[in-house]
C-alpha positions as CSV (number, residue, x, y, z in Angstrom):
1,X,-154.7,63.7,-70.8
2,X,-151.2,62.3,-70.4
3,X,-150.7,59.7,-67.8
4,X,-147.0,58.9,-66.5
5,X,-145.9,55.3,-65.4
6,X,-143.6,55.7,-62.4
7,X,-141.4,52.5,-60.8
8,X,-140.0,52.7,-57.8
9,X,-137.3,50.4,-56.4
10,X,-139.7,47.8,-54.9
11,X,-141.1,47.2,-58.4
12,X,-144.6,48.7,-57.5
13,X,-145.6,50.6,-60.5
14,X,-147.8,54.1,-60.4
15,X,-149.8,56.4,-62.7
16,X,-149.6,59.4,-62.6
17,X,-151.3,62.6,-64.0
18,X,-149.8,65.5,-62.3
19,X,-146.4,65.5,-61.0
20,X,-143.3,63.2,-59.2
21,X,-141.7,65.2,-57.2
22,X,-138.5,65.4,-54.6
23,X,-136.7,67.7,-52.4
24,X,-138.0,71.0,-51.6
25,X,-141.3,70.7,-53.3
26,X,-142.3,66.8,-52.2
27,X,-141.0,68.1,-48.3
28,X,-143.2,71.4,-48.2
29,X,-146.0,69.3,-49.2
30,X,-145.6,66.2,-46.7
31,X,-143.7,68.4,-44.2
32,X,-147.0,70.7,-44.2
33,X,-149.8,68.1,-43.5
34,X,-149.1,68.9,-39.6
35,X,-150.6,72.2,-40.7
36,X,-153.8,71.2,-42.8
37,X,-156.3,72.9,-40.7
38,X,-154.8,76.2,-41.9
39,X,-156.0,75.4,-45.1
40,X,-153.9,76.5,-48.3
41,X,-151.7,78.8,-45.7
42,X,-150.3,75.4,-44.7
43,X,-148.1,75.7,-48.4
44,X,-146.8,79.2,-47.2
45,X,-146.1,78.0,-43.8
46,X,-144.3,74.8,-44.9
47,X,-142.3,77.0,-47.4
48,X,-141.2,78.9,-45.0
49,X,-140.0,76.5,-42.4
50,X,-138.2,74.3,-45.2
51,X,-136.5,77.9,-46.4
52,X,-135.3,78.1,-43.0
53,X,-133.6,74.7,-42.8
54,X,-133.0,74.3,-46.6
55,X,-131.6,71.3,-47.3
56,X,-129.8,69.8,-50.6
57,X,-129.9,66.5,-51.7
58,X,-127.3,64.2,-54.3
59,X,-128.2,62.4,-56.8
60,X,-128.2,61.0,-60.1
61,X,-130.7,62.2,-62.9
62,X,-131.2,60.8,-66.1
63,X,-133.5,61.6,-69.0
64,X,-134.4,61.1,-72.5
65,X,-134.8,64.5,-74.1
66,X,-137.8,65.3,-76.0
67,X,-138.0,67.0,-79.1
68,X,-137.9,70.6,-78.8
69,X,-142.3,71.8,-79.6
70,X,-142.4,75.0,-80.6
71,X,-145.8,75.1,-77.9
72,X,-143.4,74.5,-75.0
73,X,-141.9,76.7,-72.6
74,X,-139.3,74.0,-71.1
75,X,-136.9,73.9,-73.4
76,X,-134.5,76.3,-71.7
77,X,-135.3,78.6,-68.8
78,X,-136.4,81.7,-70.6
79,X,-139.1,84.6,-69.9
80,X,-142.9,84.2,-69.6
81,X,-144.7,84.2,-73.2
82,X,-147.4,86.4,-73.4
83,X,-150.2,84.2,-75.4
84,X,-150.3,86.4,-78.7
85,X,-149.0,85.8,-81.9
86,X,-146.8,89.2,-81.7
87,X,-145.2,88.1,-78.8
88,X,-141.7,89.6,-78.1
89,X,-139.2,88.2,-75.8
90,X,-139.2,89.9,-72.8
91,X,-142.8,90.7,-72.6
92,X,-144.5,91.1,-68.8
93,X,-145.5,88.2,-67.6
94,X,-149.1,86.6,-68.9
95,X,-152.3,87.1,-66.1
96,X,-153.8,83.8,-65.8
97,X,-157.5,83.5,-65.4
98,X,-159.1,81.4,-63.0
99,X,-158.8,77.6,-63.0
100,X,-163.1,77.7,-63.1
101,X,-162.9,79.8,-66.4
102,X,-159.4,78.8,-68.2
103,X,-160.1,76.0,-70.2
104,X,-163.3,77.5,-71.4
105,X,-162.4,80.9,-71.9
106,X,-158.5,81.3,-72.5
107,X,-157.9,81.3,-76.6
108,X,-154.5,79.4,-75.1
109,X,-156.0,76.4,-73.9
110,X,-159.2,76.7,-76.3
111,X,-160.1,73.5,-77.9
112,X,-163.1,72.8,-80.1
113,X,-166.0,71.2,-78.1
114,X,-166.6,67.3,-77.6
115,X,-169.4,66.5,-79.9
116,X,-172.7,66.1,-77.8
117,X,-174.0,63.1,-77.3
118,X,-176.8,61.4,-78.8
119,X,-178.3,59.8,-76.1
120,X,-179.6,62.1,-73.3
121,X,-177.8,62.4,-69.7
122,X,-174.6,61.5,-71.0
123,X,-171.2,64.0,-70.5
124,X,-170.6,66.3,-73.3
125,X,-171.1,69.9,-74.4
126,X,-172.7,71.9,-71.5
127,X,-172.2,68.4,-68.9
128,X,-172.0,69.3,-65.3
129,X,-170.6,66.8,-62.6
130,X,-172.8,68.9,-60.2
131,X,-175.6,67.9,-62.3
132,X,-174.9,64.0,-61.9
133,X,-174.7,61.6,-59.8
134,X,-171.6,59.6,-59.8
135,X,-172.2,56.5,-57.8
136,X,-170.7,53.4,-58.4
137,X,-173.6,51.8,-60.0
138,X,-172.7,51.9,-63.7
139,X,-176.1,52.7,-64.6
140,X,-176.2,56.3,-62.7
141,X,-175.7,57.5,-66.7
142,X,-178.3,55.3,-68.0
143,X,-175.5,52.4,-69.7
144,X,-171.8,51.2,-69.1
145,X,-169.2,52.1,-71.1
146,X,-167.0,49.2,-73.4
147,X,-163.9,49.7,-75.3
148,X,-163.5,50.1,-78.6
149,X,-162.1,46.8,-80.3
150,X,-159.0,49.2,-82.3
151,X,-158.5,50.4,-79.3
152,X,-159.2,54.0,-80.3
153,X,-161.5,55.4,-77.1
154,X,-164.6,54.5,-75.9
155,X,-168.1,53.5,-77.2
156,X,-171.5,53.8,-75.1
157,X,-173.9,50.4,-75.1
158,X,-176.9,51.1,-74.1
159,X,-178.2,49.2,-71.4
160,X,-178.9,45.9,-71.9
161,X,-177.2,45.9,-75.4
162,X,-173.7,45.4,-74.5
163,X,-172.0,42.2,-76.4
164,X,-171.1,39.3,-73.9
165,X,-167.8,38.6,-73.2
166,X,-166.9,35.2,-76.1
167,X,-164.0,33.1,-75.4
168,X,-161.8,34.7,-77.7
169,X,-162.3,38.3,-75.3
170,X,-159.3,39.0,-72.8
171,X,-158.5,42.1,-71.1
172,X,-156.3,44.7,-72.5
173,X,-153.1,44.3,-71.4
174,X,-151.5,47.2,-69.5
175,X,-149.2,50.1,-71.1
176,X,-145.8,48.7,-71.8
177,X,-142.9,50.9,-70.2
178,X,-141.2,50.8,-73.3
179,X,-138.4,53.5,-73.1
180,X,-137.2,52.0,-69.8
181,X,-134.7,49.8,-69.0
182,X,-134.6,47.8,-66.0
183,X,-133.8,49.8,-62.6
184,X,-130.9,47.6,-62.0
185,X,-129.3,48.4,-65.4
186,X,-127.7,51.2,-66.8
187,X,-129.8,54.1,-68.9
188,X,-129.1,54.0,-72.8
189,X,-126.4,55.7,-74.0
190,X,-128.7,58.1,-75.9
191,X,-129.7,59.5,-72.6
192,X,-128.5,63.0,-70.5
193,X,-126.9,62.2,-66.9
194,X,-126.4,65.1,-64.1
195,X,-124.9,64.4,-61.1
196,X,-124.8,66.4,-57.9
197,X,-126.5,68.3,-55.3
198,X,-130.4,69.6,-56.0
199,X,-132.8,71.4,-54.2
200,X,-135.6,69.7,-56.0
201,X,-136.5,67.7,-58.7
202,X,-139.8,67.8,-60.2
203,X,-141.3,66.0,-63.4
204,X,-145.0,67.3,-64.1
205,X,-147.0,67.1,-67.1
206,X,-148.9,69.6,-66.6
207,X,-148.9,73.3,-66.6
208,X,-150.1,73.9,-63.0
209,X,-148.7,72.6,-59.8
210,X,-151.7,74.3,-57.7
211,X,-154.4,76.4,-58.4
212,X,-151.9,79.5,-57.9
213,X,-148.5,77.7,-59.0
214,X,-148.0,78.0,-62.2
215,X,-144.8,75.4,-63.0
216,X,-144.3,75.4,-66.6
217,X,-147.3,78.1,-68.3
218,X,-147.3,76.4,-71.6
219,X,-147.8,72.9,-71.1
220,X,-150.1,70.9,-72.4
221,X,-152.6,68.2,-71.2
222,X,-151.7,65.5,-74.1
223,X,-148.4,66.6,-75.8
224,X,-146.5,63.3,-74.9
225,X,-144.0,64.7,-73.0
226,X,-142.6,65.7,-69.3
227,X,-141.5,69.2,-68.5
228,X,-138.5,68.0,-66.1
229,X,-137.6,71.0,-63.7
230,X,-134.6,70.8,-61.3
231,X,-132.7,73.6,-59.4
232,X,-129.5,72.9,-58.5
233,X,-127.4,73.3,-55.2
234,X,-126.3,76.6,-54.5
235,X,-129.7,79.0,-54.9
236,X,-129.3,81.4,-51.7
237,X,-132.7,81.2,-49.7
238,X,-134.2,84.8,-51.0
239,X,-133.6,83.9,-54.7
240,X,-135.7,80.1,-54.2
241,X,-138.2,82.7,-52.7
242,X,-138.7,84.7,-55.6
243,X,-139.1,82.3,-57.7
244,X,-142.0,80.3,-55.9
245,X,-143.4,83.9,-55.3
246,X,-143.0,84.3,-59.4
247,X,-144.2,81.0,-60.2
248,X,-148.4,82.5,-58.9
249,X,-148.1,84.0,-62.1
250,X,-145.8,82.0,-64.4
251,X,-143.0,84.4,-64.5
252,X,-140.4,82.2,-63.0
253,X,-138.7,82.0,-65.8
254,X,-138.2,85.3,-66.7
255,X,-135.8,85.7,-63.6
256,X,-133.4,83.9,-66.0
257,X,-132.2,82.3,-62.6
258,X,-129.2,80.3,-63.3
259,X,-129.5,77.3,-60.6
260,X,-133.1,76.9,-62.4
261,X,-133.6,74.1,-65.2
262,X,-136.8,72.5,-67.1
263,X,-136.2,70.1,-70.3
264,X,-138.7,68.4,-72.2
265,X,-138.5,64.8,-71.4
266,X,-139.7,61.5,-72.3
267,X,-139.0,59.3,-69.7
268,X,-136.3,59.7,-66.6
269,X,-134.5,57.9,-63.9
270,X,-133.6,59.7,-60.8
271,X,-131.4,57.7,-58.1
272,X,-130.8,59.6,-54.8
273,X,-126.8,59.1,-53.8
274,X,-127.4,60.1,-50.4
275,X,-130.6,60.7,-48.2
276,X,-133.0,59.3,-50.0
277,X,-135.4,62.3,-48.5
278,X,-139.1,62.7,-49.6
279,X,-140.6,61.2,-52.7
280,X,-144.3,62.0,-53.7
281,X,-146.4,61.4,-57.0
282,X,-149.5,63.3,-57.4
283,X,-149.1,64.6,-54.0
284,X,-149.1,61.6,-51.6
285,X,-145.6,60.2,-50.3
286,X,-144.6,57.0,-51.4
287,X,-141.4,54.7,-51.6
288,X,-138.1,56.9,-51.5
289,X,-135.4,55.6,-53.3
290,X,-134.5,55.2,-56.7
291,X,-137.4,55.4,-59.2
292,X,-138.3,55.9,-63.1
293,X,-141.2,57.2,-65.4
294,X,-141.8,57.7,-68.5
């Protein structure tokens, strides 16, 4: 799974694995807490009360394009793909299963199975997290985990076997932001700039926002990139309501709605010119203001 490396102004750095998001989407979801005992009604009620008041926010966004993937939907706002070879465009929009039974059962998202495990009780083939328990003792799975030296995943040493740290051992540095300039300097030259008013902005990596929001249907959990997703000033409040109701079933796109955008990306910067309004990664709010991933 992809992880994103988001900077905010204040230089505190974040990882993320889902989405950054601001304007309509970030406020619905902060804007709705009030709500929580309502349970997942909260997300209608909070759209409909930030519908009522929409508000539009400038700003400046940058990114570095990705190159176009023939798997990806983002390129340009275009209908839903229905997942067959003979696909047409134009085709009705695809029914997605569950989230319980999609990555096990949808030929889309298939993927051949981890190899099992040697040693017994470890996660694999057929492992349940309702069959473990996940304490914080790193012996709950019989062993610790250690990386391996070329850096290429993880090894299992069985308890009691693991090497001890030698002088020479130090720990792996962090993931360099390398695509990223500093936030105080100016964004290569390379780069795409758009500057206005938006409705929202939101950077995800992967294909569903909630369990019943489908954001970009053909996205993928490791394909190195961002699907960046903005709608522009100007929607009228009934056509930003069809598209959240379309996006339950990924057919958002298929509206061929012309205030909605979604680019592959590789990294972005995104620098609010007004309010700097609502910011949240993965969800939770944090530090508003000028920020950048990649």
């Amino acid at each position: 799974m992809d992880l994103v490396s988001v900077t905010t102004a204040s230089g505190l750095r974040h990882f993320s694995f889902l989405s950054v998001a601001w304007g309509f989407v970030a406020d619905v979801d902060i804007e709705s807490e009030r709500f929580r005992a309502a349970g997942s009604a909260r997300f209608t009620v909070g759209t409909l009360l930030c519908l009522a008041s929409l508000r539009r926010y400038r700003g400046r966004l940058s990114y570095l394009p990705a190159p176009p993937s023939p798997s990806s939907s983002s390129v340009r706002a275009k209908p839903a793909l229905r997942r067959s070879a003979t696909n047409t465009v134009g085709d009705p929009a695809p029914v997605h299963p569950p989230l319980g039974r999609a990555l096990s059962e949808d030929g889309l998202w298939a993927r051949p199975p981890l190899p099992r495990p040697e040693s017994p009780g470890l996660p694999g083939e057929g492992f349940s997290f309702e069959a473990a328990s996940l304490g914080e003792d790193e012996g709950e799975w019989g062993g610790s985990w250690a990386a391996l030296p070329d850096g290429g995943g993880t090894s299992r040493e069985t308890e009691g076997d693991a090497p001890a740290p030698g002088p020479s051992s130090s720990p792996r540095p962090p993931p360099s932001d390398h695509l990223l300039p500093p936030l105080d300097q100016p964004v290569p030259g390379h780069w795409e700039t758009l500057e206005g008013e938006f409705v929202l902005v939101l950077a995800i990596s992967q294909s569903h926002l909630g369990a019943d929001l489908v954001a970009v249907p053909l996205a993928r959990f490791s394909e190195g990139r961002l699907h960046l997703c903005y709608v522009r000033a100007g929607i009228s409040r009934p056509a930003l309501l069809r598209l959240f109701l379309a996006m339950g079933r990924g057919a958002h796109f298929g509206l061929a709605c012309p205030y909605l955008h979604c680019v592959p990306a590789l990294a972005f910067r995104l620098v609010p010119l007004g309010s700097p309004g609502i910011v949240t990664i993965d969800g939770e709010r944090v530090e508003a203001g000028p920020l950048q991933a990649q």
